[in-house]
C-alpha positions in Angstrom: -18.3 7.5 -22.3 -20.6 6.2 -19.4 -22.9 4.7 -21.7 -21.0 2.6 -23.7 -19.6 1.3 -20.8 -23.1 -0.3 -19.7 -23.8 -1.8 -22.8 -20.4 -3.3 -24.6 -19.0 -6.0 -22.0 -15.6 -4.3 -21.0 -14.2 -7.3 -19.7 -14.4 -8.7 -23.5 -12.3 -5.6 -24.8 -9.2 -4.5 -23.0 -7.7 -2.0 -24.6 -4.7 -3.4 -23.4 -2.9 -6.7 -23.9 -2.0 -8.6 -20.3 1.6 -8.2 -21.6 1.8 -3.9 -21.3 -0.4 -4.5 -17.9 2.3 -6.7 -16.4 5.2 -4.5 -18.0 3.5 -1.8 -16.4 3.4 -2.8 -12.7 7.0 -3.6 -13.2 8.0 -0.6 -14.2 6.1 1.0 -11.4 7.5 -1.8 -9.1 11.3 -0.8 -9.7 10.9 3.1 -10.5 7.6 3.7 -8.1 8.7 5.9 -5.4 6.5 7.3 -2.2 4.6 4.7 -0.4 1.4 2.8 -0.8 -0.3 6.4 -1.2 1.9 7.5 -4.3 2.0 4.2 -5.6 -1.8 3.8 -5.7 -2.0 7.8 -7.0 0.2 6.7 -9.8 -2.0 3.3 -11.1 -4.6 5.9 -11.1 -2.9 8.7 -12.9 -1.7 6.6 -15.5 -4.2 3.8 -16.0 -7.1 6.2 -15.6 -6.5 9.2 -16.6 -3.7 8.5 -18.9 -4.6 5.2 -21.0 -7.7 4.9 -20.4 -6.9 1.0 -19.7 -9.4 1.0 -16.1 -12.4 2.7 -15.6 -12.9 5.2 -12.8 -15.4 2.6 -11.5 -13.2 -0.5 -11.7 -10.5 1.5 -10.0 -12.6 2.8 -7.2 -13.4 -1.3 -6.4 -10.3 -2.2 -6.5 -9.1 0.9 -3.8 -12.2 0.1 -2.1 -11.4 -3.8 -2.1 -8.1 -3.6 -0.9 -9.0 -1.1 2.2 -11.5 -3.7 3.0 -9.0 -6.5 2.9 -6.1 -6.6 5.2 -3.1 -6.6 3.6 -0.9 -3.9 1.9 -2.6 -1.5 0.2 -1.0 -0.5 -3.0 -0.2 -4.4 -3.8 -3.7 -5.6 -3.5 -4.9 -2.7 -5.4 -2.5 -3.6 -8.5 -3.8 -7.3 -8.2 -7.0 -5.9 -8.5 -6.6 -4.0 -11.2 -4.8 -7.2 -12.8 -8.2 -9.0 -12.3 -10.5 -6.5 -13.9 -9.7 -7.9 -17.5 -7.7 -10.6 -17.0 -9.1 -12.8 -13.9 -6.8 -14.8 -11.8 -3.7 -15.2 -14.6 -3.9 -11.1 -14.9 -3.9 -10.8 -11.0 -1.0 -13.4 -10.6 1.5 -12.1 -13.0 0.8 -8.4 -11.9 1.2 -9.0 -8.2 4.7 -10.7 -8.8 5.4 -7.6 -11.4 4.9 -5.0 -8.9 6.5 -6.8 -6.3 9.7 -8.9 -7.3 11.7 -5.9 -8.4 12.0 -4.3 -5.0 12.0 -7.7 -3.4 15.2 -8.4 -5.0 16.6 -4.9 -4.6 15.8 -5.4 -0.4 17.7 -8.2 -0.8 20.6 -6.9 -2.3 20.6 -4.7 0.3 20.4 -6.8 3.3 23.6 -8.7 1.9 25.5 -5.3 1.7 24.2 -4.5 5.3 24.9 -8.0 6.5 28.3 -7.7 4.9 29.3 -4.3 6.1 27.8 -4.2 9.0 25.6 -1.1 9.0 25.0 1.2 6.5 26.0 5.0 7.2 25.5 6.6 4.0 22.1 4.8 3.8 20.9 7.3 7.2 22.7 10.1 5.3 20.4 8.9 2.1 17.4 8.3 3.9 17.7 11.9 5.8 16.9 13.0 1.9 14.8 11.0 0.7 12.6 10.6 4.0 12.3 14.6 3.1 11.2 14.4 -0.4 8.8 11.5 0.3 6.7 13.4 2.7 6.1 15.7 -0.3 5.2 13.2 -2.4 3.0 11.8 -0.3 1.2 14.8 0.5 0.7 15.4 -2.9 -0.7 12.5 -4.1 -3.2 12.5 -0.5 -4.4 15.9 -2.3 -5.3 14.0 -5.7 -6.8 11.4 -4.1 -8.9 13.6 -2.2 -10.0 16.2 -4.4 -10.7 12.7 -6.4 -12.7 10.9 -3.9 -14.2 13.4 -1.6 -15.0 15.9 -4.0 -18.0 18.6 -2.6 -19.9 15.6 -0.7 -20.5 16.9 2.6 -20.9 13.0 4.2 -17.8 11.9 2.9 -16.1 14.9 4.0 -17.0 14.2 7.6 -16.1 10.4 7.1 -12.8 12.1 5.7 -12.2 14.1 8.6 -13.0 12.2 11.4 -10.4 9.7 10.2 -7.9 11.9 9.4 -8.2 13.3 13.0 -8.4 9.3 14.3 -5.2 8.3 12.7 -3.5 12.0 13.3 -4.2 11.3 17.1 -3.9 7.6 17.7 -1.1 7.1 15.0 -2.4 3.7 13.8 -5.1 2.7 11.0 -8.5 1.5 12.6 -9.8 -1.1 10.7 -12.9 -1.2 11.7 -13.9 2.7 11.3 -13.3 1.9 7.5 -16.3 -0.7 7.7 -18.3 1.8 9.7 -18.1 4.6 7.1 -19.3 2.0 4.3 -21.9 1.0 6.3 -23.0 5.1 7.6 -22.7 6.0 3.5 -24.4 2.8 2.5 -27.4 3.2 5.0 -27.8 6.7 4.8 -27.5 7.2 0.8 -29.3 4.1 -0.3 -30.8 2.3 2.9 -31.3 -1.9 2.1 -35.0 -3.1 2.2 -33.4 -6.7 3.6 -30.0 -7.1 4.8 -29.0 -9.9 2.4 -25.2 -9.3 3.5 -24.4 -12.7 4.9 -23.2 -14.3 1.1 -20.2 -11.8 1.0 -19.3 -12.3 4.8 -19.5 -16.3 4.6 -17.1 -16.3 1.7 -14.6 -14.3 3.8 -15.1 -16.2 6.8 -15.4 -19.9 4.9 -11.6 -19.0 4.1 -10.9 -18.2 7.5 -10.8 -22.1 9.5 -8.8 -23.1 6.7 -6.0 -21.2 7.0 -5.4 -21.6 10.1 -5.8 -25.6 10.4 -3.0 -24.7 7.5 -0.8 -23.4 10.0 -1.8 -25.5 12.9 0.2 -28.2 11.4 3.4 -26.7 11.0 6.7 -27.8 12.9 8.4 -24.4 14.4 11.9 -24.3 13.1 13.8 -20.9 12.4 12.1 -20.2 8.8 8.5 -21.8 10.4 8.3 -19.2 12.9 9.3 -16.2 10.2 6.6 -17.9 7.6 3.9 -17.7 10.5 4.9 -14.9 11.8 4.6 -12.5 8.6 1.6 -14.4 7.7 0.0 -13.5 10.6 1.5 -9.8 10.2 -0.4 -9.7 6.0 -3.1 -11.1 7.4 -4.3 -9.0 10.2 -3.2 -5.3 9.4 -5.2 -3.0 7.7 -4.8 0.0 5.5 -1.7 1.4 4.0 1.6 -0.5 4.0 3.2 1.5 7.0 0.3 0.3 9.1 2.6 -2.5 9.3 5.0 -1.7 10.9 4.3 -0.8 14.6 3.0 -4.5 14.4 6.6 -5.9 13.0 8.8 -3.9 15.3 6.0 -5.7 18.3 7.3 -9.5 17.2 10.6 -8.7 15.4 12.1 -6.7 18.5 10.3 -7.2 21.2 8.7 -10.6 21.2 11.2 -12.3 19.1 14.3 -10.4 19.5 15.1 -11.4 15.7 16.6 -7.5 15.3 17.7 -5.0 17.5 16.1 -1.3 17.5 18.8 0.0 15.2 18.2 -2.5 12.5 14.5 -2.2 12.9 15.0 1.8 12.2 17.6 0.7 9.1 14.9 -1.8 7.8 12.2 0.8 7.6 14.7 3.0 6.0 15.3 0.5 3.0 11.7 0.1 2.8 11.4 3.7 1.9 14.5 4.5 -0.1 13.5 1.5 -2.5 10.6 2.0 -4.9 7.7 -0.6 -4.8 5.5 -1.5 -1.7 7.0 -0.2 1.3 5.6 -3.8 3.1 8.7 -5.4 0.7 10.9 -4.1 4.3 9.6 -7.6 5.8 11.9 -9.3 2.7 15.0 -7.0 4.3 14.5 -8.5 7.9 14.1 -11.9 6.6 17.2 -11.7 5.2 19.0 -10.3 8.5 17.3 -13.2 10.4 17.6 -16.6 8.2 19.5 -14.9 4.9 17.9 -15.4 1.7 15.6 -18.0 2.4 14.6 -15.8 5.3 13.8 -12.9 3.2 11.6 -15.2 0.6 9.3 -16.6 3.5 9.1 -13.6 5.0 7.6 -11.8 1.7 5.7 -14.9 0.4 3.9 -15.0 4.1 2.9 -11.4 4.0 1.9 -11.0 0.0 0.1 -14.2 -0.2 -2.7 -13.3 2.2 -3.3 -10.3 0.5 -3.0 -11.8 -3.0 -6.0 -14.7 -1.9 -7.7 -11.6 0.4 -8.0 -9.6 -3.2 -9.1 -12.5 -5.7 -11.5 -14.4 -3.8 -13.6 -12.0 -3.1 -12.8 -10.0 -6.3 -16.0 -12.1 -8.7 -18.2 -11.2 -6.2 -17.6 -7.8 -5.7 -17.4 -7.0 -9.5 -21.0 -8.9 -10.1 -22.7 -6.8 -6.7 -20.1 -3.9 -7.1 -22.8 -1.8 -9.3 -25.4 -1.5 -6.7 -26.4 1.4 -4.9 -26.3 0.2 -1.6 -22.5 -1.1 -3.0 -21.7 2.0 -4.7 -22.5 4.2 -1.7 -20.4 1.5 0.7 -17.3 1.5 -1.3 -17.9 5.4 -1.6 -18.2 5.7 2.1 -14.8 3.3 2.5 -12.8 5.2 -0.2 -13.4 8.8 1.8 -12.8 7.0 5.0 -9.2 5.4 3.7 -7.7 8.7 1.6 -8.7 10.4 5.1 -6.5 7.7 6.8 -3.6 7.9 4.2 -4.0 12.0 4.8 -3.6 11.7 8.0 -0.4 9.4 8.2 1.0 12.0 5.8 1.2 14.4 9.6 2.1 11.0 11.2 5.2 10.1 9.1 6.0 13.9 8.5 6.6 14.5 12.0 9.3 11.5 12.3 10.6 12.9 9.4 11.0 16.3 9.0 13.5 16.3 12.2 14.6 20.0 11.1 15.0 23.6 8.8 16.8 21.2 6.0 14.3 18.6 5.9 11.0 21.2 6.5 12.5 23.0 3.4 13.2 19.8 1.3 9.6 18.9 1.9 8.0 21.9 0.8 10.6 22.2 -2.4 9.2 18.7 -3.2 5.3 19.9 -3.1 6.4 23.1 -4.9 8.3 21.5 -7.8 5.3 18.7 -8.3 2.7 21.4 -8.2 4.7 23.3 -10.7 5.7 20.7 -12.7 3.2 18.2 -13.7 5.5 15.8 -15.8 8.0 16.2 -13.4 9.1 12.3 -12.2 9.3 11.1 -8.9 12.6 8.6 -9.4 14.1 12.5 -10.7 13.2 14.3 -7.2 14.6 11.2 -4.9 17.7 11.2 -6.3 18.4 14.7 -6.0 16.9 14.3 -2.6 19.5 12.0 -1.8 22.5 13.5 -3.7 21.2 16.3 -1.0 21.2 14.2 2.3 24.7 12.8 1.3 25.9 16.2 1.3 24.0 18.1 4.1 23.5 14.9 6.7 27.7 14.8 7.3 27.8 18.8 8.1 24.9 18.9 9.9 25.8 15.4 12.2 29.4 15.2 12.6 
């Protein structure tokens, strides 16, 4: 299959129309259950291995891309894989695919909270499905690394040493991606010149402009939640629950929009609803300014990461082939799966809070290494149905 590839121009024959793409990301937008690890797992499972729609290649850039970008991880990914065939239109209408379904389920959501004040059977729910989730998680960091890592003894110490990082410091460091590009790039196919400076002046040509863009602004309510989550897509890195030590700094503590409990509640929704777990910032818009609120809140976080993916995205796909490129992005991909293993321990151990949850876990891992059909939407409703019951005994 390699061959072909090099001499017919993919990019002329999809074997896709734009239409089943887009269907696609909504589908996994409203059924895709696990975090930005699953999520990405699942593009690859079924648009790799599956269909055949992406090349392992293409996929790799796009992972690589979007771990190189700031941003959430699984959306950017999905608009990359929306440029591969179908350029800008193809990245537009995925990104808004993948992410309006569990925008408007937050939504929902916030109005229910809002207008019942709390939600107890969500904690009840999210004592479940937090559970299950960790499993899901875990098993899609396997995939990925068997995938990625392979029996490469370099990327294997990338993957480790990041795995241990994030394990100990409980936070995604951005720059330690960059370094592992740069270590697998030097050291598997060293540069006779280091002709880097086109790729970095495109990034940092974007850079003055946006924020002249925001300069201008006049700070009302909704101003302050637009730069606020802009700022919050456009300077975290890695997986979408990297963002959220950075949210609970302005939401609680610097802005005092939300109170601890809220904050808690908002990270539940974000993982009891399918799609990007970032789509939580579209929940606390809504408990801060209502629905307007929740729309400039999501439209300031995905659109950094939408322009972050498909201005570079030409470039990267006409220097993406080179070794030195290859052995970056290979050095990046080990280096980021590491990460994602290793907040896997981070989220497990605010998760698994005892013998019920420990054992829903591992039932989770079990059934999804057993079963390989076996659907994830299946397994977090029967994790909830499971919290419902259990969390009243166990917490009267």
């Amino acid at each position: 299959m390699s061959n072909t590839s090099n001499t017919i121009p993919i990019s002329t024959h999809p074997a896709y129309t734009l239409w089943q793409l887009v269907l696609y990301f909504l589908r996994l937008g409203t059924f895709g259950f696990g975090g930005p690890v699953a999520l990405v797992g699942y593009m690859h499972r079924d648009l790799v291995e599956r269909h055949g729609w992406i090349t392992e290649a293409d996929y790799k850039e796009g992972l690589a891309l979007a771990q190189l970008a700031p941003g959430p991880l699984a959306a950017q990914t999905a608009i990359y894989l929306g440029y591969v065939h179908y350029r800008t239109l193809g990245a537009t209408l995925v990104g808004l695919a993948f992410v309006i379904p569990s925008f408007l389920m937050v939504v929902a959501l916030g109005w229910a909270y809002h207008q019942f004040g709390g939600l107890q059977w969500m904690q009840a729910v999210f004592y479940g499905v937090g559970a299950a989730v960790i499993g899901i998680i875990a098993i899609s960091a396997h995939k990925l690394t068997t995938k990625s890592v392979g029996k490469d003894k370099l990327l294997w110490a990338m993957y480790l040493t990041l795995l241990a990082v994030t394990v100990i410091t409980e936070s995604e460091i951005a720059w330690l991606f960059v370094a592992a590009g740069v270590l697998g790039w030097f050291w598997r196919a060293p540069p006779k010149w280091l002709g880097k400076g086109s790729l970095n002046a495109v990034a940092t040509a974007q850079v003055p402009a946006a924020s002249n863009l925001l300069a201008g602004l006049d700070l009302s309510l909704l101003s302050q939640i637009g730069l606020f989550f802009t700022k919050a897509g456009a300077f975290v890195f890695g997986s979408g629950l990297a963002i959220v030590p950075f949210l609970y700094g302005g939401v609680v503590t610097e802005h005092h929009w939300l109170n601890d409990k809220q904050f808690v509640d908002a990270v539940a929704v974000a993982m009891i609803t399918p799609g990007p777990v970032v789509i939580t910032v579209g929940f606390i818009g809504y408990l801060v300014a209502g629905f307007p609120g929740a729309c400039v809140a999501a439209l300031g976080t995905f659109l950094p990461c939408y322009l972050f993916t498909v201005l570079p995205a030409p470039y990267f796909k006409k220097y993406g082939k080179l070794p030195g490129v290859v052995a970056f992005v290979n050095g990046i991909t080990a280096a980021a799966v590491g990460a994602i293993t290793g907040s896997v321990i981070v989220i497990a151990k605010r998760s698994l809070v005892d013998v019920p949850t420990v054992l829903l876990a591992i039932v989770t891992i079990l059934l999804l290494w057993r079963f390989k059909k076996l659907q994830e939407p299946v397994i977090v409703v029967g994790a909830a149905a499971i919290g419902l019951l259990l969390y009243p005994l166990l917490h009267h």
